[in-house]
N, C-alpha and C positions, 0 to 999 in steps of 0.2 A: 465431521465434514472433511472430506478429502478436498482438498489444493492442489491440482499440475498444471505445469504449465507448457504437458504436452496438451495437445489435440484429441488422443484417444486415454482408454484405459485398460492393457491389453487383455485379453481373455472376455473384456464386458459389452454388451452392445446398452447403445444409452439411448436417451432421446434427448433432444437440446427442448430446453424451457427458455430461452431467453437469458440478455447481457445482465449483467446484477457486478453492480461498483459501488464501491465505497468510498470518501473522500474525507479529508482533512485540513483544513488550517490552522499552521501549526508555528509557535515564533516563541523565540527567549526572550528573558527581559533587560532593560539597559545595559546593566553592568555585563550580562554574560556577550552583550553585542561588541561593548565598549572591547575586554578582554579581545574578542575574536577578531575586532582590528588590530589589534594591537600585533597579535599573533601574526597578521599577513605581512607584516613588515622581516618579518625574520623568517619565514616558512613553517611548516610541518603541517599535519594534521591539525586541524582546528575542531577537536573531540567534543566539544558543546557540540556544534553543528552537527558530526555524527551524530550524536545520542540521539538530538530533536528530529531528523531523518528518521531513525529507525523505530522512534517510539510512533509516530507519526505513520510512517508503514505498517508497525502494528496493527494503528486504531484505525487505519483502512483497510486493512483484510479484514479484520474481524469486523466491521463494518458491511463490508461484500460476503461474508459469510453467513454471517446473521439474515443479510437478504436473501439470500441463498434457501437458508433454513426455513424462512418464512414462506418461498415458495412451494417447499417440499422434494425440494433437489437432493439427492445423496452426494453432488459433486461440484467442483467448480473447475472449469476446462482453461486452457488457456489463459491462464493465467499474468496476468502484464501488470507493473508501475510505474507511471508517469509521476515525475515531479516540476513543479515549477514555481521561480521565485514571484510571490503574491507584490512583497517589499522588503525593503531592507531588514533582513535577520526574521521572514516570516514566509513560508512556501505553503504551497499546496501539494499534499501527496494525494494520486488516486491509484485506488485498486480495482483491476474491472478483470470478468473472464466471462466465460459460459454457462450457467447454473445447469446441467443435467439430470436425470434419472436414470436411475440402471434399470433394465428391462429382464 
């Protein structure tokens, strides 16, 4: 499955199938929350937090991809992710684009 998050694909003409997203709720537990305050008081990188974002971004592409596949797209166009805090130390990631076919 190809993933861009341009608009086209150059040399290919496609046909658009419809949006196809994938989404997540995604949170650590106590102690790595407890840590991660602790962290704000002095700065830097709070790297729990990373990890849970990126794994999290993972399991929503390949969630929109999977969609993707199910429709019989060879592609997904435009590609975007949105995140946003659900609650304290638990977000939502989504991944959504264009599922395509090449012609």
């Amino acid at each position: 499955m190809l993933l861009l998050n341009i608009d086209h694909v150059p040399g290919k003409n496609v046909e658009a199938m419809g949006i196809v997203k994938g989404s997540v709720v995604y949170s650590k537990n106590f102690g790595k929350d407890f840590m991660a305050a602790v962290k704000t008081l002095v700065g830097g990188e709070i790297v729990d937090y990373t990890r849970m974002l990126n794994e999290a971004r993972g399991m929503a592409t390949k969630r929109m991809a999977d969609e993707a596949e199910e429709m019989g797209a060879d592609a997904v166009l435009n590609v975007r992710y949105a995140t946003s805090s659900v609650m304290q130390g638990a977000a939502e990631c989504i991944a959504y684009g264009t599922a395509v076919r090449f012609l």
